[in-house]
C-alpha positions in Angstrom: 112.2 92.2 96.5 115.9 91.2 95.4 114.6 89.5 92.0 112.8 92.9 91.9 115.7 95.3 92.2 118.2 93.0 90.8 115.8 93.4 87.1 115.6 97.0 87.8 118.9 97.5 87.6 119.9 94.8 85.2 117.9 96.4 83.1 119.2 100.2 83.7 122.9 99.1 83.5 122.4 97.1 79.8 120.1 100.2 79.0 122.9 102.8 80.1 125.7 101.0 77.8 125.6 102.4 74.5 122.6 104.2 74.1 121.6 105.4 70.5 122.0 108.7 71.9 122.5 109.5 75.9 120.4 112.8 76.0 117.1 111.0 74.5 118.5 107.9 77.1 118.6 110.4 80.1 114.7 111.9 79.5 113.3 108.4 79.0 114.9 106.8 82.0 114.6 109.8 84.3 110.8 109.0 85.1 111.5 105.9 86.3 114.5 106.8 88.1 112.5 109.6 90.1 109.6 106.8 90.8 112.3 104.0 92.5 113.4 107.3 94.6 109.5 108.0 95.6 109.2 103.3 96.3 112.6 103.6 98.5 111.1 106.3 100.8 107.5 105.2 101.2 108.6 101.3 101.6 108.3 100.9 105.0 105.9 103.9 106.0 103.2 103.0 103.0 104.2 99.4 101.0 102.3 98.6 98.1 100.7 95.2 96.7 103.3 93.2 95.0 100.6 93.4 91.7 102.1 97.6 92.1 105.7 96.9 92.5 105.8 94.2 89.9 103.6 96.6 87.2 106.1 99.6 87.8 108.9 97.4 87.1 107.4 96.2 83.8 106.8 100.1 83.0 110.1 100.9 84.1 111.9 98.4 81.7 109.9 100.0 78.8 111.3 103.2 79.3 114.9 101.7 80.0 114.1 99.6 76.3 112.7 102.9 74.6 115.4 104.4 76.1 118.5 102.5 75.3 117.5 102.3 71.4 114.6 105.3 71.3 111.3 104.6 70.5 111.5 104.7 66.5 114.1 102.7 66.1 113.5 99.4 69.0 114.1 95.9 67.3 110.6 94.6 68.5 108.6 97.6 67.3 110.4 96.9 63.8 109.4 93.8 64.0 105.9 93.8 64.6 105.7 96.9 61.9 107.5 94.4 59.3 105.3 91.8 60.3 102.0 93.7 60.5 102.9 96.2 57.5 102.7 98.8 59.3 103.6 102.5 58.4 105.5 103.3 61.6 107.5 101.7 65.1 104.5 101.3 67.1 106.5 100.5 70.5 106.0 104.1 71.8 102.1 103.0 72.1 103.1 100.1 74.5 105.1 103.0 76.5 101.8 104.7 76.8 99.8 102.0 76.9 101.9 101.4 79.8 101.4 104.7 81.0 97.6 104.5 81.9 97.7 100.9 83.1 100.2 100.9 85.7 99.2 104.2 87.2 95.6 103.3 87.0 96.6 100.6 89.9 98.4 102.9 91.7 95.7 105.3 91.5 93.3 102.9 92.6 95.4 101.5 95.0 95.8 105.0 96.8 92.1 105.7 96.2 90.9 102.6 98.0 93.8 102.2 101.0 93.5 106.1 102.0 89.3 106.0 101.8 89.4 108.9 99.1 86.9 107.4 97.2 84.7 104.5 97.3 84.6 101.3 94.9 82.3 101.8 91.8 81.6 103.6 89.4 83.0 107.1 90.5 86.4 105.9 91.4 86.7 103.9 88.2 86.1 107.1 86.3 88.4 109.6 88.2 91.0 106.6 88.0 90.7 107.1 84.1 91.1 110.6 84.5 93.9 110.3 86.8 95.7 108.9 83.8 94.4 111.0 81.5 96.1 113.8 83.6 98.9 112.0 83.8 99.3 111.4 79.5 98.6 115.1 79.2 101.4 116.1 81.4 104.2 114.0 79.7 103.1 115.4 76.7 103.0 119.0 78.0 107.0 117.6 79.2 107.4 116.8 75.2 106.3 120.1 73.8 108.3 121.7 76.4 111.6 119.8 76.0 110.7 119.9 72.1 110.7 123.9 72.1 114.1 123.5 74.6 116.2 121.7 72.9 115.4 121.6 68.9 116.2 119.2 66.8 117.7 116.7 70.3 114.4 116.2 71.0 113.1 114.5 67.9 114.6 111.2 68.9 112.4 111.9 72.4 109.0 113.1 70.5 109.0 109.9 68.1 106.2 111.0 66.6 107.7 109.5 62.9 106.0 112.1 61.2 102.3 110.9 62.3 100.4 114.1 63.0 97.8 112.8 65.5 100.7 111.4 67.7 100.0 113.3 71.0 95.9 112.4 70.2 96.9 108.7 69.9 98.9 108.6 72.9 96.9 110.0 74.8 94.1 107.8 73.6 96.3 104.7 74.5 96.6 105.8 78.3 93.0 105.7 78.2 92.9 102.0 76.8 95.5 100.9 79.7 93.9 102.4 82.2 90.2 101.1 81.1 92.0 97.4 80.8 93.9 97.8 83.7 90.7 98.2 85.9 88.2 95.8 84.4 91.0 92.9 84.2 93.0 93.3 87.3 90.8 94.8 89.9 89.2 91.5 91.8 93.2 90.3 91.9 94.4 93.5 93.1 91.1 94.1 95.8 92.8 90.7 96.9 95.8 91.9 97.2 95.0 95.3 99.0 93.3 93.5 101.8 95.7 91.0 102.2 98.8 94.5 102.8 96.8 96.5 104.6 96.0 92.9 107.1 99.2 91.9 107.2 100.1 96.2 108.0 97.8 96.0 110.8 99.0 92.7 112.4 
């Protein structure tokens, strides 16, 4: 876990110097500030599989990316927009991309270790809406910070003027959680058995 936490907060730091603008910086980075907090305390009473940790770092250094630059304006998205022609900084979809595959493990992770629900199709459907749930939330958190703060929250919404942004996003959760499920679950099944043995030894 030091390779984990060193890239954490390797990342924060170099996110936390010279953001475009610390107020967008501060409500990008807080969610994955507030999830370390919930890893530190449930560590030892309830680890996860290292598929989990190592997601939620890959999560957490999109937000500390989106947040260091904000999501219109990061280097890659320009990129691939250049490249691809595209109309718009497309790197916010990766963010919510992100957003239903990583919890979509978790999800099924806590579905499967506390017996909430069984494997098949049931559980692979409320996982989807777990995320769902999840997308709609953060963008209830938009609207809300939106309606706070004015014109500061633009950088935040980076919706670049497309009018089905919220739609789109929320679509995108849907992809990452669908993917995150049919590509990863036999390797993360493994990987559940394997914690909860070694918990029980």
């Amino acid at each position: 876990m030091m390779l984990w936490h060193a890239a954490f907060f390797g990342v924060l730091i170099w996110s936390f110097v010279e953001p475009k603008d610390r107020f967008t910086w501060l409500l990008e980075v807080f969610p994955a500030l507030i999830g370390y907090g919930i890893l530190a305390a449930t560590y030892k009473r309830f680890p996860l599989t290292s598929l989990a940790y190592w997601l939620i770092l890959v999560h957490a250094c999109i937000l500390f990316v989106g947040g260091h630059y904000t999501y219109a304006e990061v280097p890659l998205g320009n990129f691939v927009r250049d490249l691809f022609h595209q109309s718009r900084n497309n790197y916010d979809k990766l963010g919510h991309f992100a957003q239903g595959f990583v919890p979509a493990i978790i999800a099924r992770e806590l579905f499967i270790r506390l017996r909430v629900v069984k494997h098949g199709a049931w559980m692979f459907f409320i996982v989807c809406c777990v995320c769902l749930g999840i997308s709609a939330i953060y963008e209830f958190i938009e609207w809300f910070t939106a309606v706070a703060s004015g014109e500061a929250s633009d950088a935040f919404l980076g919706t670049q003027g497309y009018v089905w942004d919220t739609q789109s996003d929320m679509l995108f959760a849907l992809v990452g959680a669908l993917a995150a499920q049919l590509l990863l679950a036999r390797t993360h099944d493994v990987q559940i058995e394997k914690t909860d043995s070694s918990r029980s030894t």
